[in-house]
C-alpha positions as CSV (number, residue, x, y, z in Angstrom):
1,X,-11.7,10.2,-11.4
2,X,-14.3,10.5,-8.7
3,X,-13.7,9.4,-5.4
4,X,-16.6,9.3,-2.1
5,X,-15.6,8.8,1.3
6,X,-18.4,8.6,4.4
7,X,-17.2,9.2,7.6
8,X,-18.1,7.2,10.3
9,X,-19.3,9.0,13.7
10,X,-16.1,7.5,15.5
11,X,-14.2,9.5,13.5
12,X,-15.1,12.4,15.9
13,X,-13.7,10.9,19.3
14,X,-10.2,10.9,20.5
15,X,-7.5,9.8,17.7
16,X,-4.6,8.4,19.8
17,X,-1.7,10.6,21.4
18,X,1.3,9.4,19.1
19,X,2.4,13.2,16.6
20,X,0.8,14.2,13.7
21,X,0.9,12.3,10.5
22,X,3.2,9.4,12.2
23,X,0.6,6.7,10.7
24,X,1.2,7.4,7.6
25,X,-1.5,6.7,4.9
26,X,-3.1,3.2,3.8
27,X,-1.1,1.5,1.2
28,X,-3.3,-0.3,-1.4
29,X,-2.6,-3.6,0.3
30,X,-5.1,-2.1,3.4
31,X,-1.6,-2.2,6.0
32,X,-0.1,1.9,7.1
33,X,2.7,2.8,4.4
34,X,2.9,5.0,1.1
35,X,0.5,4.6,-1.9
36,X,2.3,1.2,-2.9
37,X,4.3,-0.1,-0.1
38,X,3.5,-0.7,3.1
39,X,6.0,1.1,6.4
40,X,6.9,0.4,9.4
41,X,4.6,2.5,11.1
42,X,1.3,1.7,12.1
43,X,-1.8,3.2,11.5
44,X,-4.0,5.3,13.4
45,X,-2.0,7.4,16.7
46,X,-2.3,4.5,19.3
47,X,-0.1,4.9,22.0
48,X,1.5,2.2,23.8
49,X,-1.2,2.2,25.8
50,X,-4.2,2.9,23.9
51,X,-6.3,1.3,20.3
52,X,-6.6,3.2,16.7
53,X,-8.1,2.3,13.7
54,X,-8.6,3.7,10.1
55,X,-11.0,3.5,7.2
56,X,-10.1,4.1,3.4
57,X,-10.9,4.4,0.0
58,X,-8.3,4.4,-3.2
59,X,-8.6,4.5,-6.8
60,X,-6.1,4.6,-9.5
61,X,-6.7,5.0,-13.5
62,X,-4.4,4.3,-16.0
63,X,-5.2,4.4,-20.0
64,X,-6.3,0.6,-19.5
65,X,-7.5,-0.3,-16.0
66,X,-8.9,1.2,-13.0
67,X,-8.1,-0.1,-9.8
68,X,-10.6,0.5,-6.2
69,X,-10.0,-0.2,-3.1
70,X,-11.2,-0.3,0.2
71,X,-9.7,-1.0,3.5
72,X,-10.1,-1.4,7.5
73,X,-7.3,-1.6,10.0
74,X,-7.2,-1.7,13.6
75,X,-3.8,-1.0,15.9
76,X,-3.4,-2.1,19.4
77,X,-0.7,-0.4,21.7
78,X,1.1,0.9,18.8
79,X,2.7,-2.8,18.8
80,X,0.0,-5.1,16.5
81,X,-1.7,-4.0,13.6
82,X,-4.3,-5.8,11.8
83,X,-5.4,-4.8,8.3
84,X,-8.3,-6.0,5.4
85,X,-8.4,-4.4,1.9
86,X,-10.3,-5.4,-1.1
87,X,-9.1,-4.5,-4.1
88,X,-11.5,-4.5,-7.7
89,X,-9.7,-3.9,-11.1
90,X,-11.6,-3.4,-13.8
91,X,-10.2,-4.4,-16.8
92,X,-11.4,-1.3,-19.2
93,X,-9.8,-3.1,-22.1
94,X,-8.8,-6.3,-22.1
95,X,-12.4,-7.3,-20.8
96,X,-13.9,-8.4,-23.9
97,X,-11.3,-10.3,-25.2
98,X,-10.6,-12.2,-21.8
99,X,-14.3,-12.7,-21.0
100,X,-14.0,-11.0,-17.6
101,X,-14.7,-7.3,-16.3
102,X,-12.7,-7.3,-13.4
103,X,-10.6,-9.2,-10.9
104,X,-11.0,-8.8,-7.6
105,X,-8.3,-10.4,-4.7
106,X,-8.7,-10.0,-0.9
107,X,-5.9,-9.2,1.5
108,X,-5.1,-9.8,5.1
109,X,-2.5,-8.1,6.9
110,X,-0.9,-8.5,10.1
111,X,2.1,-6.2,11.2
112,X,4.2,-6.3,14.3
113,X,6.3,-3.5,15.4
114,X,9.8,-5.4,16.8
115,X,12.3,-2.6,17.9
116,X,12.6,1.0,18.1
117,X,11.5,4.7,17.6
118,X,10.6,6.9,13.9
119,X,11.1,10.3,15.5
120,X,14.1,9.2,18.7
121,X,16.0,6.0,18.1
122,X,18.7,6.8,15.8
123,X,18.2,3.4,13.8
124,X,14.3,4.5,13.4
125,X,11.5,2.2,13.7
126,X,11.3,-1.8,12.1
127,X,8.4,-3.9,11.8
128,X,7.6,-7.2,9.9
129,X,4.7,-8.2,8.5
130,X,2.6,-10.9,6.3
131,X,-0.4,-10.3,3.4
132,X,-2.2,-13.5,3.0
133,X,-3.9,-12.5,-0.1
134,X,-6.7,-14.6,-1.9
135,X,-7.9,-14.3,-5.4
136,X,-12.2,-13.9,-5.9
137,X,-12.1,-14.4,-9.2
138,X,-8.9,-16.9,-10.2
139,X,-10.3,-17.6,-14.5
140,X,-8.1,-15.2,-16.2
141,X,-4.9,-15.7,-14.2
142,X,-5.1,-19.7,-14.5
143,X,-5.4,-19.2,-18.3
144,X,-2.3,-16.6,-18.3
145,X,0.1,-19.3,-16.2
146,X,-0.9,-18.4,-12.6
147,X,0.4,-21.2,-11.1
148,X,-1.7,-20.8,-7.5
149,X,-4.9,-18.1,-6.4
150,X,-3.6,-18.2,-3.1
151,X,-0.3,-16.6,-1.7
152,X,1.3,-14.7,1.4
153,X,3.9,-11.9,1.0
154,X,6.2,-11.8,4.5
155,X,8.5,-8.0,4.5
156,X,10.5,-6.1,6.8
157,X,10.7,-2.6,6.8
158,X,12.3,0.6,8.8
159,X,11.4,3.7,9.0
160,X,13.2,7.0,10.3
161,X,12.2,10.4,10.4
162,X,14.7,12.7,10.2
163,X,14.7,16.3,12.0
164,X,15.1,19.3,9.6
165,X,17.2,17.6,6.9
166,X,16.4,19.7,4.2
167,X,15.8,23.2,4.3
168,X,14.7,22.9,8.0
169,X,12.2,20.7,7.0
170,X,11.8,16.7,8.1
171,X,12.5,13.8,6.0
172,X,11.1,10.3,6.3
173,X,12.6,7.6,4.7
174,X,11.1,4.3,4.4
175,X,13.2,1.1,3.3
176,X,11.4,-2.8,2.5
177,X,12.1,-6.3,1.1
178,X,8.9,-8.1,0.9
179,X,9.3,-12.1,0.0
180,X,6.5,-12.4,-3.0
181,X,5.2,-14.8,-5.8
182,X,2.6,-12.5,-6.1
183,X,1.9,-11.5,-9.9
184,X,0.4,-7.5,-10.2
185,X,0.6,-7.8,-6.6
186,X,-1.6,-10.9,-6.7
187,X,-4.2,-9.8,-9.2
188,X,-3.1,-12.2,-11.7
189,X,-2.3,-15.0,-9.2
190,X,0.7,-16.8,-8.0
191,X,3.8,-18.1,-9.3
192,X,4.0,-19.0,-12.9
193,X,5.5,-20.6,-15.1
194,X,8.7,-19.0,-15.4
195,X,9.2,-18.8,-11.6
196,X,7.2,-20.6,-8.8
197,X,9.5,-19.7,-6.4
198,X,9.9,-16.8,-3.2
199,X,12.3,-14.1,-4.6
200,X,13.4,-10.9,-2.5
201,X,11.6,-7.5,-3.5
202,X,13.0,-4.2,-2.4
203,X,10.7,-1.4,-1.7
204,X,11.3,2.5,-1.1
205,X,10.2,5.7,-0.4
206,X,11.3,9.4,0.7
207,X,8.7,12.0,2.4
208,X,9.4,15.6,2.9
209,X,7.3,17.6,5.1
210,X,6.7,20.7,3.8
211,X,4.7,21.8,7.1
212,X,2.4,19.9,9.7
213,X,0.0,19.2,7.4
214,X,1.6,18.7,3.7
215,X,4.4,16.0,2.4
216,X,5.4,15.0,-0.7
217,X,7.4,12.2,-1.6
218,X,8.4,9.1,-4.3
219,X,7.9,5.3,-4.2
220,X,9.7,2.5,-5.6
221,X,8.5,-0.9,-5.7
222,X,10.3,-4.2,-7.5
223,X,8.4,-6.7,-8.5
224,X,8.8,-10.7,-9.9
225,X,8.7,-11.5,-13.2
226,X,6.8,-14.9,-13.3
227,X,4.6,-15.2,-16.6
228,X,6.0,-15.8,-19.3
229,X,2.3,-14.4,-21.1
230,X,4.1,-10.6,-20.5
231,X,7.2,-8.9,-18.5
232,X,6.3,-7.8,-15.3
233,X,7.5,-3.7,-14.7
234,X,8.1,-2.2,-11.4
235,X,6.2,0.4,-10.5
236,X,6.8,4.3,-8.7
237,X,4.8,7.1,-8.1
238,X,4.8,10.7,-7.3
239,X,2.6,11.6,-4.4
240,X,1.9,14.7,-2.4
241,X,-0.4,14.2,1.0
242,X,-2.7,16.8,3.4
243,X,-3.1,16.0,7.2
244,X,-5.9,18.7,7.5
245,X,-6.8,16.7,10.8
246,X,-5.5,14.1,12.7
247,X,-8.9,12.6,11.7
248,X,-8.5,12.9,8.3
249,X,-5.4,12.4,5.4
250,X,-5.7,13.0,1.3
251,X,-3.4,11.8,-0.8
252,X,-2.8,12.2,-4.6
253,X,-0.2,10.2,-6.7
254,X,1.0,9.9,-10.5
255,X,1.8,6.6,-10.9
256,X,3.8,4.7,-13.2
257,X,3.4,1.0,-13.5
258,X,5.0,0.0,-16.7
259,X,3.5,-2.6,-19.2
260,X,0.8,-4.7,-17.3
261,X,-0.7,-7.6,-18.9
262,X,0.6,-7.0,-22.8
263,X,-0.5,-3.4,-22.4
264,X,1.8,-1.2,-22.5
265,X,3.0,2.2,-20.4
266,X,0.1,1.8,-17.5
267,X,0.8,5.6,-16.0
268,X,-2.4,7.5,-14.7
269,X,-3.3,9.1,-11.4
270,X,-4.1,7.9,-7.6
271,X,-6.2,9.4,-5.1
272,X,-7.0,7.7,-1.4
273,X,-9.0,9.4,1.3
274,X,-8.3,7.8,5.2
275,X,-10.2,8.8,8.4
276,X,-8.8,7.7,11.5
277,X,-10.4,6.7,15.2
């Protein structure tokens, strides 16, 4: 799996005053989280007082697919973030038989931070958030049941950090329900015909800080099951991430997420690079 990221000039100026690594990584949905589910922290270091953005590139590859993405976000005040992500999967082997190469869906995100602290307020940080997200190419997921191209996901989610939990070292834990009709996370559409209707998702994740610069950590993602054309798995990873910089984060995952689209055990491995302004 190869993997190119340019940074842009800005990427050299001031980075915001908030600690290091507190904005997490970009989630594959563009918005600050984990690999797979987005947090209640930002992204960028914004202080109340000052903007941050971030730039990104992912890619995961399992036996079957390979999934790209890239992604924009901006945070003002450390109170509003705004994302964009675009996310490509090609479909290594299902593409001849479906008569498409890829699918391709385009996601907006807007997060608002409500109430409270990561690092001071003993109930941590919460945030909510919506991802309108629009299917480019809607063929194969009308033909599979997809009852809509079109759909918005609405979560909460909190977010503590806790001070030398483990072996003096810091733990963050991250907690979500997303509302979601979204099939593969909206690759394959909307509703279906099995369920055309908002259901309750719960998201998690766990981070240990080995030092400043190098976590590691698991995710766990539900997901609806609304085609009756194949089961719908949740997914979890594995991930480890490096803050060389405050400019700059690396993260590498193994994921696992299940049967996807008839095909069977979808595990493989994740890599996103972020630069930050």
């Amino acid at each position: 799996m190869s993997l190119a990221l340019i940074m842009a000039t800005a990427a050299q100026a001031d980075v915001g005053s908030r600690l290091w690594a507190t904005g997490g990584v970009t989630s594959i949905e563009g918005t600050a989280g984990g690999g797979l589910s987005p947090w209640a922290l930002l992204n960028g270091y914004a202080s109340d007082e000052e903007w941050s953005g971030t730039v990104t590139l992912s890619q995961a590859t399992t036996d079957d697919y390979s999934l790209n993405v890239m992604g924009a976000g901006v945070t003002w005040q450390n109170r509003v973030e705004l994302t964009f992500a675009r996310q490509t999967l090609d479909l290594d082997t299902l593409g001849a038989a479906l008569g498409e190469d890829e699918l391709v869906q385009d996601i907006w995100g807007l997060k608002a931070r409500l109430f409270g602290d990561v690092l001071y307020n003993p109930w941590g940080q919460w945030s909510a958030g919506l991802q309108y997200k629009r299917n480019r190419k809607y063929t194969v997921p009308e033909a599979i049941g997809s009852e809509d191209d079109t759909g918005t996901d609405v979560y909460l989610g909190g977010s503590k950090l806790f001070f030398a939990a483990i072996a003096g070292r810091n733990l963050l834990v991250n907690g979500t329900v997303r509302a979601t009709k979204a099939n593969q996370g909206g690759l394959l559409g909307f509703g279906g015909d099995r369920n055309d209707s908002y259901e309750a998702m719960a998201e998690a994740s766990v981070s240990l800080f080995l030092d400043r610069r190098w976590l590691v950590g698991t995710e766990y993602r539900q997901k609806p099951d609304n085609l009756g054309f194949a089961a719908e798995d949740d997914w979890w990873d594995l991930f480890i991430a490096w803050v060389p910089d405050r400019r700059v984060s690396v993260t590498a995952a193994w994921v696992n997420l299940g049967d996807v689209a008839t095909l069977e055990d979808q595990t493989g491995a994740y890599l996103s690079l972020q630069a930050s302004f």
